[in-house]
N, CA, C and O atoms as a printed pandas DataFrame, in Angstrom:
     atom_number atom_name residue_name chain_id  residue_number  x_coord  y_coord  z_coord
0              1         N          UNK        A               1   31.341  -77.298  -97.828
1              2        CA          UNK        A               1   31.276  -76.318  -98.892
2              3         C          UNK        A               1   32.648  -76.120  -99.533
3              4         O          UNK        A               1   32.812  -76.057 -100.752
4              5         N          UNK        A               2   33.702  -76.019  -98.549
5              6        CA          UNK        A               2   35.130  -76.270  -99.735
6              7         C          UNK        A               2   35.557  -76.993 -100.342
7              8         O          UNK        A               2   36.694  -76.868 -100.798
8              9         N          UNK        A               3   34.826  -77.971 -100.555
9             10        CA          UNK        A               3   35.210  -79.524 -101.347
10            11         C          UNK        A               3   34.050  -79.213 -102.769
11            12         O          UNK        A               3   34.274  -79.803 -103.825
12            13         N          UNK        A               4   33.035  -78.409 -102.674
13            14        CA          UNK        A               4   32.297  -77.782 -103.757
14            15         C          UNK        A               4   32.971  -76.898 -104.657
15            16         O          UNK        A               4   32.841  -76.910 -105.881
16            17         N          UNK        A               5   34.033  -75.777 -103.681
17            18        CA          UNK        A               5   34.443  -74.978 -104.066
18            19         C          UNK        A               5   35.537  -74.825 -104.753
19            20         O          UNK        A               5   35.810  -73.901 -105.518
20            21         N          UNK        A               6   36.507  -76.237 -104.328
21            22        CA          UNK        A               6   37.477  -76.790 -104.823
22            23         C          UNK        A               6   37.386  -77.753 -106.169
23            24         O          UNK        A               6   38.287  -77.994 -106.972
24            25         N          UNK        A               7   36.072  -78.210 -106.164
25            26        CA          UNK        A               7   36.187  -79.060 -107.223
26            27         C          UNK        A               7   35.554  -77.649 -108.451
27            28         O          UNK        A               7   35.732  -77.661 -109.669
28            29         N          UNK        A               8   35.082  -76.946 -107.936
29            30        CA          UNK        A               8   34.248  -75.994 -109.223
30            31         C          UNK        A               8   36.143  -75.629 -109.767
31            32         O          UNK        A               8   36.744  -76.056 -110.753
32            33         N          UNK        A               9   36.566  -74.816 -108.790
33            34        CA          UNK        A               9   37.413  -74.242 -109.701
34            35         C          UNK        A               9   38.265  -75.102 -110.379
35            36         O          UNK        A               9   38.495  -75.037 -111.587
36            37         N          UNK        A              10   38.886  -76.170 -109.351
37            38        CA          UNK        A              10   39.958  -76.944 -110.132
38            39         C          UNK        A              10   39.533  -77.640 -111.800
39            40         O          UNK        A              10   40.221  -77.768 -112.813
40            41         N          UNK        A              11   37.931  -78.026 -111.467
41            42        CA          UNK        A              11   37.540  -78.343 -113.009
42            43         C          UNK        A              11   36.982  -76.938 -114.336
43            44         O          UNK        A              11   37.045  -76.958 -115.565
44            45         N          UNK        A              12   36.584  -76.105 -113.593
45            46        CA          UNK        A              12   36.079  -75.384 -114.739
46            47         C          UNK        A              12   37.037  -74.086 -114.789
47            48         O          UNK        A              12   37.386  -73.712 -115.909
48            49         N          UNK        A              13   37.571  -73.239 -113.451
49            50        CA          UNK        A              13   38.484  -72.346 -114.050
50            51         C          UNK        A              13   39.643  -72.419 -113.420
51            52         O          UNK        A              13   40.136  -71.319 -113.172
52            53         N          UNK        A              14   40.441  -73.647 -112.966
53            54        CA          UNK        A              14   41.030  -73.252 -111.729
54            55         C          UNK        A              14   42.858  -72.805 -112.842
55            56         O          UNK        A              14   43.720  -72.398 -112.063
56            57         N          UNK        A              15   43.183  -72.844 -113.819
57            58        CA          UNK        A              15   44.220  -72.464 -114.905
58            59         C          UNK        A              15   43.879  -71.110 -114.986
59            60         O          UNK        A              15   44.973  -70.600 -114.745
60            61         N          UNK        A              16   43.169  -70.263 -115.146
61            62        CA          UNK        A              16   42.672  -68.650 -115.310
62            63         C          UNK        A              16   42.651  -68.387 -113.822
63            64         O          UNK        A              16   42.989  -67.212 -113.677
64            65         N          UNK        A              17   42.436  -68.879 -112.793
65            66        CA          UNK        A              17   42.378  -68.156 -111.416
66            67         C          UNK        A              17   43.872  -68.114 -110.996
67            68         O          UNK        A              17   44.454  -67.070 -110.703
68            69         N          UNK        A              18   44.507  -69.498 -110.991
69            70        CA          UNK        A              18   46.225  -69.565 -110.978
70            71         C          UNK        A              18   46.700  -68.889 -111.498
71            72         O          UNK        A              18   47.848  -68.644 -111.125
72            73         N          UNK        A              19   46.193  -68.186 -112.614
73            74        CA          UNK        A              19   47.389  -67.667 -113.710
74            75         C          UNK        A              19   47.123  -66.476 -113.473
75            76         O          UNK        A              19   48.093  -65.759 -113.718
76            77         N          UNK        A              20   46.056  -65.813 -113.026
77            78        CA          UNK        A              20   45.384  -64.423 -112.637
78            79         C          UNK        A              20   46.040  -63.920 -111.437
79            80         O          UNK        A              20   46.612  -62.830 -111.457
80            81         N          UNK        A              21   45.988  -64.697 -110.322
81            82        CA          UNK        A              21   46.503  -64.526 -109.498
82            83         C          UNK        A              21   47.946  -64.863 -109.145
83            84         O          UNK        A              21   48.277  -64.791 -107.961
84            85         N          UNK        A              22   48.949  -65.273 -110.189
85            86        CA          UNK        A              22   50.187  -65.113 -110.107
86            87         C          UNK        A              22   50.546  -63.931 -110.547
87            88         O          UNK        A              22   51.505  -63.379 -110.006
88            89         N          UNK        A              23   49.784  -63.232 -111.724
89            90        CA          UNK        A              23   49.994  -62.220 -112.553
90            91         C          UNK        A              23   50.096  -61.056 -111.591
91            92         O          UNK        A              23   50.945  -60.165 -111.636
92            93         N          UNK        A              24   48.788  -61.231 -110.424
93            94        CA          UNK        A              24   48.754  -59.574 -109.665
94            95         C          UNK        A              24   49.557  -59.604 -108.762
95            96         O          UNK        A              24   49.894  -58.570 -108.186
96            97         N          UNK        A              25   50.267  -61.365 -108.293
97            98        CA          UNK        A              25   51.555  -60.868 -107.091
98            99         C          UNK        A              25   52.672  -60.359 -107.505
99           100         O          UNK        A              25   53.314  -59.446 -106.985
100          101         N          UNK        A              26   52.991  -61.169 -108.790
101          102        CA          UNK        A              26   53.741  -60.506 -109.733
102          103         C          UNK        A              26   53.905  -58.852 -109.923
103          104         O          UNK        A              26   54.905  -58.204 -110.231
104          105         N          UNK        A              27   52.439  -58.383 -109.598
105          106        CA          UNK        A              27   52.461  -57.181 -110.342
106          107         C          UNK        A              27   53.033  -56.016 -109.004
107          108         O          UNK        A              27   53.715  -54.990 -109.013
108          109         N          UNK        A              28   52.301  -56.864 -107.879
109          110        CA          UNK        A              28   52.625  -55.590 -107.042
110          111         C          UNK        A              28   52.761  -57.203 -105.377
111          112         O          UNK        A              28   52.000  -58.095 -105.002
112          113         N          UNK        A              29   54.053  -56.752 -104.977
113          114        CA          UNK        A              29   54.474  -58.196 -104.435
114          115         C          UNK        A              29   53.801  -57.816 -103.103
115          116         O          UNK        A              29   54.387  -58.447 -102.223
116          117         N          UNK        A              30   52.675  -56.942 -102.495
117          118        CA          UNK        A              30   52.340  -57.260 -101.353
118          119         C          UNK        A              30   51.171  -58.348 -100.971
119          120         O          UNK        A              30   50.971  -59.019  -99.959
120          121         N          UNK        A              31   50.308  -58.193 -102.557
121          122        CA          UNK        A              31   49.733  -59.624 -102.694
122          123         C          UNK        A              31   49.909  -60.785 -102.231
123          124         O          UNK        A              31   50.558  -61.303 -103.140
124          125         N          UNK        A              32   49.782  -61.557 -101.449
125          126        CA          UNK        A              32   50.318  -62.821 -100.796
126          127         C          UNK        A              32   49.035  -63.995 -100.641
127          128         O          UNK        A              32   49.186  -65.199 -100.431
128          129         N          UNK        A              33   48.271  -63.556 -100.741
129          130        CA          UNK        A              33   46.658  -64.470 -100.603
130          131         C          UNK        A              33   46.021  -64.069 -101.827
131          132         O          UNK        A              33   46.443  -63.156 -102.537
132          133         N          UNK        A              34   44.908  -64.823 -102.088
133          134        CA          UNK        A              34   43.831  -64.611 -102.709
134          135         C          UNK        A              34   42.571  -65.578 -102.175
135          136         O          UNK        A              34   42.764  -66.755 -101.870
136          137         N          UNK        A              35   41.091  -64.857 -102.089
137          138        CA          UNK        A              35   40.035  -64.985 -101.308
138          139         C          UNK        A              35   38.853  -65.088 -102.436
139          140         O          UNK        A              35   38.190  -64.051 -102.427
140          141         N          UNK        A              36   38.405  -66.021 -103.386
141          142        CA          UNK        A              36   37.784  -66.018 -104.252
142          143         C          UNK        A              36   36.041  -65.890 -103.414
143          144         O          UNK        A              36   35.722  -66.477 -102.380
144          145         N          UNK        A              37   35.280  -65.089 -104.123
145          146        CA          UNK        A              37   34.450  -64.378 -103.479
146          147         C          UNK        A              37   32.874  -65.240 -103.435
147          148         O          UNK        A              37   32.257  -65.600 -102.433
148          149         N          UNK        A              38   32.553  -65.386 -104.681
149          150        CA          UNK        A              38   31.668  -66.244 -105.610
150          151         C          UNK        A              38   32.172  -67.390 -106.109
151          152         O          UNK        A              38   33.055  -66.835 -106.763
152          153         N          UNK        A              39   32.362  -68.729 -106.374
153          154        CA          UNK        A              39   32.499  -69.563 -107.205
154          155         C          UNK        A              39   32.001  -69.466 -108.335
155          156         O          UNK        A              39   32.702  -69.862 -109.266
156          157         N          UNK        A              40   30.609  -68.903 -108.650
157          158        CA          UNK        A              40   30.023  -68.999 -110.182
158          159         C          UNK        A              40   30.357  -67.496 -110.704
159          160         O          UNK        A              40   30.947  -66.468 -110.371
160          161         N          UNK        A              41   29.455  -68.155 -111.918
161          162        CA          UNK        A              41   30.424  -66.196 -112.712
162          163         C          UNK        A              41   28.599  -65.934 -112.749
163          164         O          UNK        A              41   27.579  -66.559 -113.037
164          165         N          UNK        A              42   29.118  -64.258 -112.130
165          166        CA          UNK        A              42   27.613  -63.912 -111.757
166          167         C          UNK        A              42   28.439  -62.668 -112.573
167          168         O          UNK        A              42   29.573  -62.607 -113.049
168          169         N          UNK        A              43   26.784  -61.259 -112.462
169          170        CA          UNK        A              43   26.955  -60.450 -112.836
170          171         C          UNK        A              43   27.416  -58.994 -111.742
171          172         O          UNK        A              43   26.636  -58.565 -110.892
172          173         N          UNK        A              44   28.813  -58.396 -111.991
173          174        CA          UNK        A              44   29.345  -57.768 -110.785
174          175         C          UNK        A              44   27.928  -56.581 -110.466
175          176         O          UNK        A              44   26.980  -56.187 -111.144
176          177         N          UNK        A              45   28.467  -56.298 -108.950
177          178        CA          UNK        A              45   27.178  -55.608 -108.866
178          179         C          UNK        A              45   28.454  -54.385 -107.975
179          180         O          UNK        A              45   27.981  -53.534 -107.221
180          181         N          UNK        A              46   29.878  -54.452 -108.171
181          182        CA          UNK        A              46   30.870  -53.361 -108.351
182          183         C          UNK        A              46   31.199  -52.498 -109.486
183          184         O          UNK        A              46   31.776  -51.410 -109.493
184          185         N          UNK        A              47   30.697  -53.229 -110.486
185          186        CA          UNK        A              47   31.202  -53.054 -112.136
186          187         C          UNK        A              47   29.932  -53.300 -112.701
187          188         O          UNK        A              47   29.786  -54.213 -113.514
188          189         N          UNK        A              48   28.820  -52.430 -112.280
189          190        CA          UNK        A              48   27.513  -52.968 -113.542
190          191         C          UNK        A              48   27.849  -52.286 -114.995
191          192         O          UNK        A              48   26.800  -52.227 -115.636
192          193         N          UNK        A              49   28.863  -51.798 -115.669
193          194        CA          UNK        A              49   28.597  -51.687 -116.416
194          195         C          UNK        A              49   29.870  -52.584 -117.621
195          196         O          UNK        A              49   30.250  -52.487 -118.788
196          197         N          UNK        A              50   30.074  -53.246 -116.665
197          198        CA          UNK        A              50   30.844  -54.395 -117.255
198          199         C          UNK        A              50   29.826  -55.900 -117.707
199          200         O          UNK        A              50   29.183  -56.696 -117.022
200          201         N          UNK        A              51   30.055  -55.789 -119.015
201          202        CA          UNK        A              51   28.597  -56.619 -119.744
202          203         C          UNK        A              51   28.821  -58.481 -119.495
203          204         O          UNK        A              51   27.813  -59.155 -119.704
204          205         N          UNK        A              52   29.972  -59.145 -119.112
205          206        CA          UNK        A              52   30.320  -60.015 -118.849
206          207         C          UNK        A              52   30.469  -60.324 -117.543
207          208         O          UNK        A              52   30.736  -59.443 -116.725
208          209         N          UNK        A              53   30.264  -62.037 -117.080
209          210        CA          UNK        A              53   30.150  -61.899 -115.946
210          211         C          UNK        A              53   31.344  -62.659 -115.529
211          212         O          UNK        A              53   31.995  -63.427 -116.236
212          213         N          UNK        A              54   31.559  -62.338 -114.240
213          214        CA          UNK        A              54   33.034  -62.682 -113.407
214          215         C          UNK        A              54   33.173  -63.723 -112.321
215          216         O          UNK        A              54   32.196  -64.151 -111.706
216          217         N          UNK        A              55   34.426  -64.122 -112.101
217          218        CA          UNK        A              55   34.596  -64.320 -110.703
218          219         C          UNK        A              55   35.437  -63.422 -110.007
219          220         O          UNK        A              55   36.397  -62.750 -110.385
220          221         N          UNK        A              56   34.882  -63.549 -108.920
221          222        CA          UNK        A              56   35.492  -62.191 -107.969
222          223         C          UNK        A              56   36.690  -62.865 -106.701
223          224         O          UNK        A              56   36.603  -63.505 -105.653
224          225         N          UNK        A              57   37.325  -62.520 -107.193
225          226        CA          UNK        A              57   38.661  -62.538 -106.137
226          227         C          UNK        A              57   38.892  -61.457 -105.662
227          228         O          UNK        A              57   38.948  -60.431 -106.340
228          229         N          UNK        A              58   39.097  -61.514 -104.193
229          230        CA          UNK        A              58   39.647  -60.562 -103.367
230          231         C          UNK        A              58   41.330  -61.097 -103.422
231          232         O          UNK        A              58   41.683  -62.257 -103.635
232          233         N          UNK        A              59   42.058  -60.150 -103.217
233          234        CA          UNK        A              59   44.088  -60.219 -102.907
234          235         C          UNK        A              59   44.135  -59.420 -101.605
235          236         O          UNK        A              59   43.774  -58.335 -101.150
236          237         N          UNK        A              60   44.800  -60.584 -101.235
237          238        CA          UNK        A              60   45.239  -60.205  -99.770
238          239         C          UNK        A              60   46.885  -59.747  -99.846
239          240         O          UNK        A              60   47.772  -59.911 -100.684
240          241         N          UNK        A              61   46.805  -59.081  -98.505
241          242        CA          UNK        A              61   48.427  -58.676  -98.289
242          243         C          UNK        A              61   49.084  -59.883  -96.974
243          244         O          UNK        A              61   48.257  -60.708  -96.588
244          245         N          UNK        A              62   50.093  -59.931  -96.527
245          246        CA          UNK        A              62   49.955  -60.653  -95.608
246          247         C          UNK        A              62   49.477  -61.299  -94.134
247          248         O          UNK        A              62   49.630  -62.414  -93.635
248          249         N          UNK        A              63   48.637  -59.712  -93.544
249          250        CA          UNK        A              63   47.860  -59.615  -92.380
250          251         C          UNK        A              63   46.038  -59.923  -93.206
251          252         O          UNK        A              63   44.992  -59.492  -92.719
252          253         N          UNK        A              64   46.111  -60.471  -94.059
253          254        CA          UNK        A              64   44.888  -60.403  -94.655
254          255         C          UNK        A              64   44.047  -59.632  -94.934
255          256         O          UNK        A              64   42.844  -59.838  -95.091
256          257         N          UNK        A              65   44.952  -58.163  -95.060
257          258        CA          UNK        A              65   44.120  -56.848  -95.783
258          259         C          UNK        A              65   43.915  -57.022  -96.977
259          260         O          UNK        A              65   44.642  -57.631  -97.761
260          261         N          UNK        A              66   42.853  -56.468  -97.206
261          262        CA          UNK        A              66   42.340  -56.493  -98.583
262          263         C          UNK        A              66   43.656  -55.592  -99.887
263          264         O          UNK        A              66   43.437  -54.385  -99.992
264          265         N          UNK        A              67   44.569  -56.001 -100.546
265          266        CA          UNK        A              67   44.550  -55.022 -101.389
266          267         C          UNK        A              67   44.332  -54.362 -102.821
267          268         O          UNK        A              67   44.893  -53.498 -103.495
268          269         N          UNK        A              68   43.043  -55.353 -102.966
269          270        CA          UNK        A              68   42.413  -55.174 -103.735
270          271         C          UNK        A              68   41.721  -55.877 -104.635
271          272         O          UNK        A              68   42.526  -56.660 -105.139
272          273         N          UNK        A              69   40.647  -56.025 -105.118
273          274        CA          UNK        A              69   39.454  -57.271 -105.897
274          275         C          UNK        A              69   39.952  -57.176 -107.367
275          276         O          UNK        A              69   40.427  -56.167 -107.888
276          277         N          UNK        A              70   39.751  -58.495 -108.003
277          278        CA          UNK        A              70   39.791  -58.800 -109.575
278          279         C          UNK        A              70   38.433  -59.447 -109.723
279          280         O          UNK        A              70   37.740  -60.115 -108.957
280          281         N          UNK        A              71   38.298  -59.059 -110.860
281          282        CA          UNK        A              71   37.078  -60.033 -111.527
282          283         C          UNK        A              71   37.804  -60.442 -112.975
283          284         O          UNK        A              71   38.320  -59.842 -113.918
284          285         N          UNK        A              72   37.580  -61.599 -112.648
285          286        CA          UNK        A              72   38.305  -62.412 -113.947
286          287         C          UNK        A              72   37.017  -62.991 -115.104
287          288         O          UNK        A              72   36.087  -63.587 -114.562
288          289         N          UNK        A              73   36.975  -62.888 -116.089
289          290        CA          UNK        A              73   36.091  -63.738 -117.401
290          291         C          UNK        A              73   36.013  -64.569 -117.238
291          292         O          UNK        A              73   36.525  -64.837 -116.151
292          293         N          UNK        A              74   35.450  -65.699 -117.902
293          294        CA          UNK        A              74   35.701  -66.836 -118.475
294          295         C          UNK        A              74   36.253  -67.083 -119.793
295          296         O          UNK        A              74   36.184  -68.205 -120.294
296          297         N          UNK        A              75   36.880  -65.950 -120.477
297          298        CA          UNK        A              75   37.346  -65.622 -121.846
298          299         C          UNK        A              75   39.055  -65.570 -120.857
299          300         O          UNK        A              75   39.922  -66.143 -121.516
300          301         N          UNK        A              76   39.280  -65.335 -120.285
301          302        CA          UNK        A              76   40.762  -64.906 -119.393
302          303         C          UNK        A              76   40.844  -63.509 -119.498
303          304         O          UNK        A              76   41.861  -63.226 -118.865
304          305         N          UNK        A              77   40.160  -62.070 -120.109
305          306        CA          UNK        A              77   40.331  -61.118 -119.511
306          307         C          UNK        A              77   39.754  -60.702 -118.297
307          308         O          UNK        A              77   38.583  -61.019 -118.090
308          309         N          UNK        A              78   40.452  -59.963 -117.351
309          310        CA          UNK        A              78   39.609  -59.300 -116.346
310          311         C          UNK        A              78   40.025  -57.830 -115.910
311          312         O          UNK        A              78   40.872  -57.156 -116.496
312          313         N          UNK        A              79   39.456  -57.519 -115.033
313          314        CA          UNK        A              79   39.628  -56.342 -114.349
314          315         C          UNK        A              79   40.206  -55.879 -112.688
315          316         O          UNK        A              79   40.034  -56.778 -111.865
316          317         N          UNK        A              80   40.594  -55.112 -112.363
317          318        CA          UNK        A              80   41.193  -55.273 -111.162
318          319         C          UNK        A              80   40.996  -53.768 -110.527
319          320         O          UNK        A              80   41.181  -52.861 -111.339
320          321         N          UNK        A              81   40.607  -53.331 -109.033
321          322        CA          UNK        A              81   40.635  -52.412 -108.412
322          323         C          UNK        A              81   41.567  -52.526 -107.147
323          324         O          UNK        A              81   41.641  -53.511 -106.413
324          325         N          UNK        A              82   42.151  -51.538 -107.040
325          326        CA          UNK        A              82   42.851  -51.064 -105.598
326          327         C          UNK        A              82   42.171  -51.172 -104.829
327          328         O          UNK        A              82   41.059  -51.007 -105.330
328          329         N          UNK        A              83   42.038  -51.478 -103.202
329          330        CA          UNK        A              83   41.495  -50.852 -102.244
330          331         C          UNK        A              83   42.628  -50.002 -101.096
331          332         O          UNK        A              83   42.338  -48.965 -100.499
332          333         N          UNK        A              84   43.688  -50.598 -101.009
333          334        CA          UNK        A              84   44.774  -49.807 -100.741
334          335         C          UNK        A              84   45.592  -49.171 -101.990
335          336         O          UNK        A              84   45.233  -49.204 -103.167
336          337         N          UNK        A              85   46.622  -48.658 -101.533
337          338        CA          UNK        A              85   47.007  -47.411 -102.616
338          339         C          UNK        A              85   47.874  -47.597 -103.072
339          340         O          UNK        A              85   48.929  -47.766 -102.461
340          341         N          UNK        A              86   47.716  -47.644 -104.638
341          342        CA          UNK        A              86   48.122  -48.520 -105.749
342          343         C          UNK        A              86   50.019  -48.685 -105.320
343          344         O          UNK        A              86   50.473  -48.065 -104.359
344          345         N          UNK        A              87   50.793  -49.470 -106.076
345          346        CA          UNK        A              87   52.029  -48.816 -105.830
346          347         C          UNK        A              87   52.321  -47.911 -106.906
347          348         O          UNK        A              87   51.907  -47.750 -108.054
348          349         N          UNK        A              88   53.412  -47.219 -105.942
349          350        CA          UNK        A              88   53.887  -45.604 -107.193
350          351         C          UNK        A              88   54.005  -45.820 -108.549
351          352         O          UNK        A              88   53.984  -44.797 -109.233
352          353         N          UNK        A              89   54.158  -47.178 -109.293
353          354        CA          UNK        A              89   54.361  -47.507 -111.052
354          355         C          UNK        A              89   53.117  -47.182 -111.231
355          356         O          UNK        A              89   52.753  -46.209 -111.893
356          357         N          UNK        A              90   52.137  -48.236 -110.464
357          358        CA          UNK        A              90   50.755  -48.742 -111.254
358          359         C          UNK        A              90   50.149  -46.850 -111.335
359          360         O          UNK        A              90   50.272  -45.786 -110.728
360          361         N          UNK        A              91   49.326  -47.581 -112.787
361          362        CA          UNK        A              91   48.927  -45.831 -113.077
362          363         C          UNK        A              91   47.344  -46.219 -112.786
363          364         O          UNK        A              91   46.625  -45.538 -113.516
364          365         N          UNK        A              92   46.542  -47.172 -111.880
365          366        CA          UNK        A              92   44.983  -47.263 -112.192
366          367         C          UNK        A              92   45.229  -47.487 -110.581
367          368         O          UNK        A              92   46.095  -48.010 -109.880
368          369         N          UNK        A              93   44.014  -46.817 -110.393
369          370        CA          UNK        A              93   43.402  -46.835 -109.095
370          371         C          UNK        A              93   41.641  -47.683 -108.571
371          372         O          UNK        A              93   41.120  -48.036 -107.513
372          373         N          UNK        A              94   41.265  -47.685 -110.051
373          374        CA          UNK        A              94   39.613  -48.157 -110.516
374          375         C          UNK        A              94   40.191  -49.116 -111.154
375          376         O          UNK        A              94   41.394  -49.299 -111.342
376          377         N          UNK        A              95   38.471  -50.288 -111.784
377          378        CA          UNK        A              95   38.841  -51.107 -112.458
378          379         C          UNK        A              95   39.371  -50.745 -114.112
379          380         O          UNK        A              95   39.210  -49.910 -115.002
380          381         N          UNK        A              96   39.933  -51.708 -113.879
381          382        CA          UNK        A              96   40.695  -51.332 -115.776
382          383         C          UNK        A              96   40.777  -52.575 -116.631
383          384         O          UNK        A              96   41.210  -52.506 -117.782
């Protein structure tokens, strides 16, 4: 199954998942992993009222805590939630 999972992203989004997930270690450096959830872009069932559908990445910290899920487009916008507590800059705690 990771040779499925590897070829989905590297051919259809794997430039928007790289670039997504440099952006959130970037953003808050305890990020150190990322755990892509779904391979296909389904419809979130965290975010139903988000009309587009995603892929869901989980961000890990370095003990492999969660700190927190993105759902990325296929357009390159996405959304992102905390599950640990945001750092003191970031002003969103929900998706945004």
């Amino acid at each position: 199954m990771a040779t499925v999972i590897r070829r989905f992203i590297s051919y259809t989004h794997s430039t928007l998942v790289d670039k997504y997930c440099q952006e959130q270690e970037a953003r808050d450096p305890r990020i150190v992993q990322a755990a892509i959830q779904r391979t296909e872009l389904h419809q979130s069932h965290k975010d139903p009222i988000d009309p587009k559908k995603v892929i869901s990445i989980q961000l890990l910290d370095k003990n492999g805590n969660r700190v927190g899920t993105g759902h990325l487009h296929d357009d390159g916008t996405s959304k992102f939630r905390y599950k640990q507590k945001p750092p003191s800059e970031s002003p969103s705690s929900g998706f945004e």
